[in-house]
LUMKE-864091 format. One record per residue (C-alpha): x, y, z. Coordinates in steps of 0.1 Angstrom, whole numbers. Each point is the difference from the previous one (the first is absolute). Example, Ala and Ser with C-alpha at 12.3 -4.5 7.8 and 13.67 -1.06 7.14 Angstrom:
2
     x     y     z
   123   -45    78
    14    34    -7
# end
This chain:
314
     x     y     z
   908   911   805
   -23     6    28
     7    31    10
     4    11   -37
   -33   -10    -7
   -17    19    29
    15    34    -7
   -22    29    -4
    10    25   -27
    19    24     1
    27   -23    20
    10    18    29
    40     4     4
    23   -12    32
    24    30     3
    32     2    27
    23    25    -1
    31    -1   -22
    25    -9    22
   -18   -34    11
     7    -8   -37
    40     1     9
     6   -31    -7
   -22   -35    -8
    -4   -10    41
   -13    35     8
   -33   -11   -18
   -11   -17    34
   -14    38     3
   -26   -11   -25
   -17   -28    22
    -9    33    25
   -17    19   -26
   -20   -31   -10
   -13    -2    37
   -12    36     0
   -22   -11   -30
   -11   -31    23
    -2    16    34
   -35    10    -4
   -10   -37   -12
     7    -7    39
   -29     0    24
    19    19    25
   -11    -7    37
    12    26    22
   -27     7    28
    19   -18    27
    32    13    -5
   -16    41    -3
   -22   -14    35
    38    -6    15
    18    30   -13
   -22    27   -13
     1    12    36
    35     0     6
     6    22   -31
   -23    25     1
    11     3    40
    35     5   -11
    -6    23   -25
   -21    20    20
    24     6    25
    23    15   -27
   -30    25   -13
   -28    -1    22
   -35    -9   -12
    -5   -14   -31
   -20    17   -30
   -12   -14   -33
    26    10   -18
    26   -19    20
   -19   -29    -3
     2     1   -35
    34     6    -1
     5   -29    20
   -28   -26   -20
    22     9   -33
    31    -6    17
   -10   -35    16
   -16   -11   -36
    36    11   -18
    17   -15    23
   -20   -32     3
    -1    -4   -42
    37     1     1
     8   -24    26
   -30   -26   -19
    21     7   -34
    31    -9    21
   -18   -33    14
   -10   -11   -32
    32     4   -15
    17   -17    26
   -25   -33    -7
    11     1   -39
    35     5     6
    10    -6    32
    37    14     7
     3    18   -33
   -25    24    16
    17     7    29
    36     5   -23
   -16    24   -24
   -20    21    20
    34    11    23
    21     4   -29
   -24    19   -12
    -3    22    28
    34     3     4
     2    15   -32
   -24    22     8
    22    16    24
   -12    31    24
   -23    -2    22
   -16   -29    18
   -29    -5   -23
   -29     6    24
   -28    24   -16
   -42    -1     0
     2   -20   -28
    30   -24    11
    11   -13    34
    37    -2    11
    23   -26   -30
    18   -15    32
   -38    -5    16
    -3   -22   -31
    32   -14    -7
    -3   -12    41
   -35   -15    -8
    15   -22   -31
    32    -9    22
   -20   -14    26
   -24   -20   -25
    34   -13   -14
     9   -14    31
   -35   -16    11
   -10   -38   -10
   -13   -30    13
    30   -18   -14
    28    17   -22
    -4    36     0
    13    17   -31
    27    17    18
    14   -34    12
     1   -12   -34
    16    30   -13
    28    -2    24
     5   -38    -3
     3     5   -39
    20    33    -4
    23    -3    36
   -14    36     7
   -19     5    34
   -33    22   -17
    -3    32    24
   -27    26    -5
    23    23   -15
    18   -26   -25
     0    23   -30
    -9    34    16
    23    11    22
    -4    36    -6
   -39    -1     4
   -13    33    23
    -8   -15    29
   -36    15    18
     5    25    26
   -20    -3    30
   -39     9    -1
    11    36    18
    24     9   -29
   -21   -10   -27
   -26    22    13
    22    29     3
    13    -8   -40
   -30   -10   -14
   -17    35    16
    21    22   -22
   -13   -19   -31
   -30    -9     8
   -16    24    26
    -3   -11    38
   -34   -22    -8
    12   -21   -27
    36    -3    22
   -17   -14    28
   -22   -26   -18
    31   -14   -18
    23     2    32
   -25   -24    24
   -13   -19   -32
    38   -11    -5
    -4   -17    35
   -39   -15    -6
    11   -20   -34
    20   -31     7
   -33    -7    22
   -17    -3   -32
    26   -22   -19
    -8   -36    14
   -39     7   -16
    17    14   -33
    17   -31    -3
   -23   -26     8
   -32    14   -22
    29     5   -29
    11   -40    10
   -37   -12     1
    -9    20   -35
    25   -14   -16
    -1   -36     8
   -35     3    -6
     7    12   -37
    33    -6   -12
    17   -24    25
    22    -7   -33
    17    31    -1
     6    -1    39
    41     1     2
     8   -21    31
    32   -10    21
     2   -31   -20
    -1    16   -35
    29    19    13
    15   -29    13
     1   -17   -36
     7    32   -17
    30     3    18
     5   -36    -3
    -6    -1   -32
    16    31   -21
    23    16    26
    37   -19   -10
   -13     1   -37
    -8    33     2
    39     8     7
     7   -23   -27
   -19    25   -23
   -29   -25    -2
   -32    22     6
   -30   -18    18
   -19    -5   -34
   -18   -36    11
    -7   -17    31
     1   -38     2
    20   -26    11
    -4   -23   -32
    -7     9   -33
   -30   -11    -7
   -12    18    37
    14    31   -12
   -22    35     1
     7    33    -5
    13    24    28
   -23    23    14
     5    38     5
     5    -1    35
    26   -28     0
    18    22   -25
     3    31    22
     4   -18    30
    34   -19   -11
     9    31   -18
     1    19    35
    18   -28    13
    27     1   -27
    -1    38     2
     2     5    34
    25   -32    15
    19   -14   -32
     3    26   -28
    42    -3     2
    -6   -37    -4
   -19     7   -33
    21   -17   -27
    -3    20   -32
    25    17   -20
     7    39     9
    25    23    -3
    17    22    27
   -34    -4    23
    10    10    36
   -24    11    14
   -29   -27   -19
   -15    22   -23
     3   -22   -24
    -8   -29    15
   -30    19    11
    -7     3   -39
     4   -34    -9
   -21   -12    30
   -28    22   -10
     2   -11   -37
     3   -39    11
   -38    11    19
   -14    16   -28
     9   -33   -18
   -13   -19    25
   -35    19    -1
     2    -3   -40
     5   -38    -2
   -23    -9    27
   -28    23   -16
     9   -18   -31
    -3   -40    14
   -33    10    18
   -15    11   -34
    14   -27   -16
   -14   -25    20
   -35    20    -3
    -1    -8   -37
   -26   -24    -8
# end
């Protein structure tokens, strides 16, 4: 109701591309277009890390092309600012949905297919899907890819779902690809930047952390909501019970939110679809499991909507 009331007309719209629409848990993809619209919200303090770095760059890339001119160093501001937007996008929605994040953004690149994803406007998809993996793994307790292992009996690895992602080549080769492309300047901005980013990531993460407990430390998804989603809705969810309400008795009851929903959904998806006890026909390979999984989290979205605005009614 908040947000509703503070919109500015015309409303502005959250598009992904169509295949993040594949099925319900791809919608995690939507949480990373909502931080690009909250990135520049952020008070974004970067001068120590460009006092540390900066140097090293330019050094590098300078031993590639020789002196520097102005338009390489525009090349190279545009780059770093693309590149920076998408990894605070990827932050954020790692904060609102935790693993579902890291799940839908390699399938998704996986079904990209081709190349390794690295342009000016995008750095590497296994740059990012490393970033995630490793934010999975860290926690002053439970990490989120402890819990997912004690509750599914799957080890999580950084290529869990994507397999077939393009790995990176080395910094030399993508300078040698990206120069028939994009012309030897551009190639050589995007080749040593590849190598200055994950510097950057630990400051990404923490402003993203701080903003968000600072304004919506409701809608932080933690280790522990995963731990009770999983708790919670993963053996009804084979059952064909979706995660509708959360609650251990019924008067404590409240609906699910939408990260709980994705986030058992890729647990079912990913670890326990054959276990899925529905009705199909000659189904070998899942696909219709896969169908009635999607439908039971569509349901899920549709009666939990329903409850919350129930229980808004005056």
């Amino acid at each position: 109701m908040q947000a509703m009331g503070a919109i500015k007309w015309p409303v502005l719209r959250v598009t992904v591309p169509s295949k993040a629409y594949a099925i319900l848990p791809h919608f995690a993809i939507v949480a990373h277009e909502i931080g690009h619209a909250l990135n520049h919200k952020i008070e974004w303090d970067l001068q120590a890390f460009f006092r540390q770095e900066q140097g090293n760059l330019v050094s590098r890339i300078i031993k590639r092309l020789g002196p520097l001119d102005g338009d390489i160093s525009k090349r190279l501001a545009a780059a770093f600012s693309n590149w920076f937007d998408e990894l605070a996008a990827d932050a954020f929605a790692f904060y609102l949905t935790g693993p579902a994040i890291f799940f839908s953004l390699s399938d998704f690149f996986q079904l990209l297919g081709g190349a390794y994803g690295l342009s000016p406007t995008h750095p590497a998809n296994d740059l990012r899907r490393k970033i995630l993996f490793d934010k999975l793994r860290t926690n002053n307790g439970d990490s989120f890819a402890c819990i997912f292992t004690r509750y599914t009996g799957h080890a999580l690895t950084e290529n869990f779902n994507s397999p077939l992602l393009v790995p990176t080549p080395t910094k030399d080769e993508i300078f040698a690809d990206m120069e028939r492309y994009e012309g030897r300047k551009t190639a050589a901005v995007l080749a040593e930047l590849h190598e200055l980013m994950p510097n950057v990531v630990p400051i990404i993460y923490k402003h993203v952390e701080e903003y968000m407990k600072a304004h919506a430390p409701g809608a932080l998804y933690t280790p522990e909501n995963y731990k009770k989603d999983l708790h919670n809705h993963l053996e009804p969810m084979l059952a064909a019970i979706p995660p509708i309400e959360t609650g251990l008795r019924l008067t404590d009851k409240v609906p699910t939110e939408f990260s709980s929903i994705l986030n058992v959904g890729w647990a079912t998806l990913l670890t326990k679809l054959p276990e899925l006890r529905v009705r199909t026909k000659d189904d070998q390979l899942g696909v219709e499991k896969l169908k009635c999984l999607h439908e039971l989290l569509l349901k899920a979205v549709e009666l939990s909507e329903a409850r919350r605005l129930w229980e808004s009614v005056p």
